[in-house]
C-alpha positions in Angstrom: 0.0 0.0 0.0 1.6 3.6 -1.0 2.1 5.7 2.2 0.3 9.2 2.1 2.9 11.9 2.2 2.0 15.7 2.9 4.5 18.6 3.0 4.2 21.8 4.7 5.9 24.9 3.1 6.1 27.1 6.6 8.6 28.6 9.3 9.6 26.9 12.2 8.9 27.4 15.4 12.0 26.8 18.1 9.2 26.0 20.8 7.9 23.3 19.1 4.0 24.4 19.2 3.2 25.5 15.8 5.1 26.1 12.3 6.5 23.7 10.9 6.9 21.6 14.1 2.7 21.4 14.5 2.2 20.5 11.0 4.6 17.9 11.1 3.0 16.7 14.7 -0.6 16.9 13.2 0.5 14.7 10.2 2.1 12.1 11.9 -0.8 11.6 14.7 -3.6 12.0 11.6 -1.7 9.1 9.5 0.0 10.8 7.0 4.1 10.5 6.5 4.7 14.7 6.4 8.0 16.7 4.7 9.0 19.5 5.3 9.9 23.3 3.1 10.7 25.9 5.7 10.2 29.6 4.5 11.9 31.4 7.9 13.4 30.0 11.1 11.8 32.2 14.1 12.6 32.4 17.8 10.1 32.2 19.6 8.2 30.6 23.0 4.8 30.4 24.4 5.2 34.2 25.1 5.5 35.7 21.7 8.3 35.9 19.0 11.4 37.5 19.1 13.4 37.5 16.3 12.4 36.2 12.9 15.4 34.8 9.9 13.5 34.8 6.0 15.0 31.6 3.9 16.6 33.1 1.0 13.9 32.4 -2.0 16.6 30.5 -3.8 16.7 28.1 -1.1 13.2 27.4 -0.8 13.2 26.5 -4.2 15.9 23.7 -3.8 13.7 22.4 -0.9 10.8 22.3 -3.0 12.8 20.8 -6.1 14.2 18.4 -3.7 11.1 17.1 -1.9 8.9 16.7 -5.2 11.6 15.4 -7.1 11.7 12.1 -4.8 8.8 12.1 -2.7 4.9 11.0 -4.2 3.4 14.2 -2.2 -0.3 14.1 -2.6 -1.3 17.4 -0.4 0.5 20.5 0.5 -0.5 22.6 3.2 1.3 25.9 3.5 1.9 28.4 6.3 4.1 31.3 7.4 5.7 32.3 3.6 7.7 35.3 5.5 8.0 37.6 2.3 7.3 38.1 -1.6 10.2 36.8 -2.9 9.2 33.8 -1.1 5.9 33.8 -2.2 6.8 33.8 -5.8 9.4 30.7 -5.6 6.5 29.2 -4.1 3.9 29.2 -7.0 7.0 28.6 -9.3 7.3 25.7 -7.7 4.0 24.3 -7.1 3.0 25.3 -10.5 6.7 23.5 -11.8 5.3 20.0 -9.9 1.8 20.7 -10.8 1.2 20.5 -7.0 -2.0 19.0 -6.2 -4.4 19.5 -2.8 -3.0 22.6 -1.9 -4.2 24.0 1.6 -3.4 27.6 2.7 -3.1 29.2 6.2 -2.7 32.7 5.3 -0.5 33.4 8.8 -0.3 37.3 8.9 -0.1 37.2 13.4 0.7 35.2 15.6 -1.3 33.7 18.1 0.6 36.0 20.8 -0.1 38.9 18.6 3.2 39.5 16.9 3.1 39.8 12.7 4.6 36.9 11.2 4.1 38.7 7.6 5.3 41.9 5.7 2.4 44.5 4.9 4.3 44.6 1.6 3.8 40.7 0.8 0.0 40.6 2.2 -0.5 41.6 -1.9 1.2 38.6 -3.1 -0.2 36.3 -0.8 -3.9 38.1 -2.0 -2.9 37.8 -5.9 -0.2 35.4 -6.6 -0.7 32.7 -3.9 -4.8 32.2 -3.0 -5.4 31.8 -6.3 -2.9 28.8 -6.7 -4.8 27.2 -3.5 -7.8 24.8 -3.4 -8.5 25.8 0.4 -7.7 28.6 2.0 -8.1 28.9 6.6 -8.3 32.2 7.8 -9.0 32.6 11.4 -11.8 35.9 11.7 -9.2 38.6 12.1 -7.0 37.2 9.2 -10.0 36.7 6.7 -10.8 40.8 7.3 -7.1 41.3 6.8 -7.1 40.2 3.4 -10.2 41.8 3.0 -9.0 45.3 4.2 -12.5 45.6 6.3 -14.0 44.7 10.1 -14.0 41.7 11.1 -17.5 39.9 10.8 -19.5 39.5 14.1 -22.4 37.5 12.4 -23.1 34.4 10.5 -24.2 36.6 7.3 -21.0 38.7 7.5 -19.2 35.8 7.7 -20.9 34.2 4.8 -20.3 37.8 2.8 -16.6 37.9 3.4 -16.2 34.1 2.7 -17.6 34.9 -1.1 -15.4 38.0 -1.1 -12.4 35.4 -0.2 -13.6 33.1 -3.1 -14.0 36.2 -5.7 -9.8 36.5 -5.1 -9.5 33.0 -7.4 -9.7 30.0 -4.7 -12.7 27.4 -4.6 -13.2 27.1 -0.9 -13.0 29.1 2.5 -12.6 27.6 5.6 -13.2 30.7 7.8 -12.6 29.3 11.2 -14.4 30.8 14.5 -11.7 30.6 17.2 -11.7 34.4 17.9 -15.6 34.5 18.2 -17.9 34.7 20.9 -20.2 32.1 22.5 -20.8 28.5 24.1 -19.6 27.3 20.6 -16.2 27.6 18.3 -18.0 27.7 14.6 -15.8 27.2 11.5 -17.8 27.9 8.0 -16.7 26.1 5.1 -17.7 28.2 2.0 -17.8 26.9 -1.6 -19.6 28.7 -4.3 -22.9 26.1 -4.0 -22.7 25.7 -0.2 -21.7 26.8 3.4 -21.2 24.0 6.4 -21.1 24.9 9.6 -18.9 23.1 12.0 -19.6 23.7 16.0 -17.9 22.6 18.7 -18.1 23.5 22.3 -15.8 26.3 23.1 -13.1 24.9 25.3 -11.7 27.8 28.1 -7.8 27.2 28.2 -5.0 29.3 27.2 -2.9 26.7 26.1 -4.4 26.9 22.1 -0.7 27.8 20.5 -0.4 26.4 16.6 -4.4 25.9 16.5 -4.5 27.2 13.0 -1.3 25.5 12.1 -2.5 22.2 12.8 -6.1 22.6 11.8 -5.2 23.1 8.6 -2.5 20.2 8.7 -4.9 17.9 9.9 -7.1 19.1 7.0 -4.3 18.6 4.3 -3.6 14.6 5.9 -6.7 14.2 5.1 -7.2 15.4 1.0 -3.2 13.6 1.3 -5.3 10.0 2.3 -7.7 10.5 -0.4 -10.6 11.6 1.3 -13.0 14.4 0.0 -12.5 18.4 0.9 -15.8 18.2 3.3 -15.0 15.1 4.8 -11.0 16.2 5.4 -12.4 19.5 7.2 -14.6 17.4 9.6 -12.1 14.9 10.3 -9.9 18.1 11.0 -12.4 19.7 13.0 -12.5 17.2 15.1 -9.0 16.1 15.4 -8.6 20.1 16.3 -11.2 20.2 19.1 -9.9 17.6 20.4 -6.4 18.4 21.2 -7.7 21.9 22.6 -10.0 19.7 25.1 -6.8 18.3 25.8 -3.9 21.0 26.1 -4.3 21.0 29.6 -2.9 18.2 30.7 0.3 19.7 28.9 2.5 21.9 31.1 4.7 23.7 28.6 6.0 27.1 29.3 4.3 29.9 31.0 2.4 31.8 28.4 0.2 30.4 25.9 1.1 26.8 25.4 0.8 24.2 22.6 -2.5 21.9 21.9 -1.9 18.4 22.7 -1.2 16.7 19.0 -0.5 13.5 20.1 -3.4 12.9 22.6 -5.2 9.6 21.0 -1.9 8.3 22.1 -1.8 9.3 25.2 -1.0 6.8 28.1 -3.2 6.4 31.0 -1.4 6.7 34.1 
């Protein structure tokens, strides 16, 4: 039987919560063999970010080359792209390997609040990368970003700027409901025919570090194992909710720490 192999193009995150290290946790405990492109190396804790290093483009490129050249990769999901140069080697690339299952987080701010992308490159990621993506997972704050507008309070705003999102050239918006209000987390997936609504009970911890990151990991293990775009996000969803529910019974640094990835596996004690 042919392992499923995802990559994630993204920066790296020296705590170990999200980037590169959370996609390559959420592949691994969703099934999926995962490789790795990273775009910037970052320091940073459960506290915030402190420096960031950009991979020259040119290197990104001989990642990419190197990974599809060998490996059968059958979803990409792609996260912090750092700046427009990098952007650009990106669609080269996935437009070089005809890429397939593409899934994009477009991570403008941290989770602690610090920006994880150049104002300059937020065009590029609008006009040269969405487009090239068949899913794209902005959190509330980040889908009103792109959209240069307030971010939606209600299920028909939500709906409005989730067809604004699709009018920029992908087929599908996960908008997901993290940052809302309520007894319930809602993510909307939006297609041109449809919107699903996926609830979950809102869970109160502070420990959500890499959410995003592994949400849409979790989402691109899936479309990597063959399953549908609908079906992926609900797995996701409830892969997601489910390490949230159990972050907790992690004690990892003092600010806000990482979701528990692995905690299917977890040994009763």
């Amino acid at each position: 039987m042919t392992t499923p192999i995802a990559l994630t193009i993204a920066g790296s995150d020296s705590s170990g919560g999200a980037g590169i290290q959370a996609d390559l946790k959420s592949f691994a405990a969703c099934g999926v063999y995962g490789a790795s492109v990273i775009t910037a190396l970052t320091a940073q804790n459960t506290r915030g970010v402190t420096a960031i290093h950009a991979v020259p483009a040119d290197f990104v490129t001989a990642q990419l080359d190197a990974v599809f050249s060998d490996l059968d990769v059958k979803a990409v999901k792609i996260g912090m792209v750092a700046q427009r140069d990098v952007i650009e080697a990106i669609v080269a690339g996935l437009a070089r390997w005809s890429a397939k299952h593409v899934v994009l987080d477009p991570v403008m701010i941290a989770t602690s609040g610090d920006r994880l992308l150049p104002t300059e490159a937020v065009d590029a990621l609008r006009s040269r990368l969405i487009p090239r993506a068949g899913l794209i997972t902005p959190n509330l704050p980040e889908a009103a970003a792109l959209l240069d507008t307030d971010i939606a309070t209600s299920d028909d705003e939500i709906e409005r700027q989730g067809h604004r999102l699709l009018a920029l050239g992908c087929p599908a918006v996960l908008i997901k409901g993290g940052h809302g209000t309520g007894a319930e987390s809602t993510d909307y997936l939006i297609d041109r025919q449809t919107t699903i609504r996926l609830a979950a009970p809102r869970i109160a911890t502070q420990n959500t570090h890499g959410t995003g990151c592994s949400l849409s990991s979790a989402v691109a293990a899936g479309l990597a194992q063959g399953y549908d775009l609908a079906t992926s996000v609900r797995r996701a969803k409830d892969y997601i909710s489910a390490a949230i529910a159990a972050a907790d019974r992690l004690q990892i640094g003092h600010g806000h720490g990482p979701v528990h990835h692995f905690h299917a596996f977890e040994t009763k004690r």
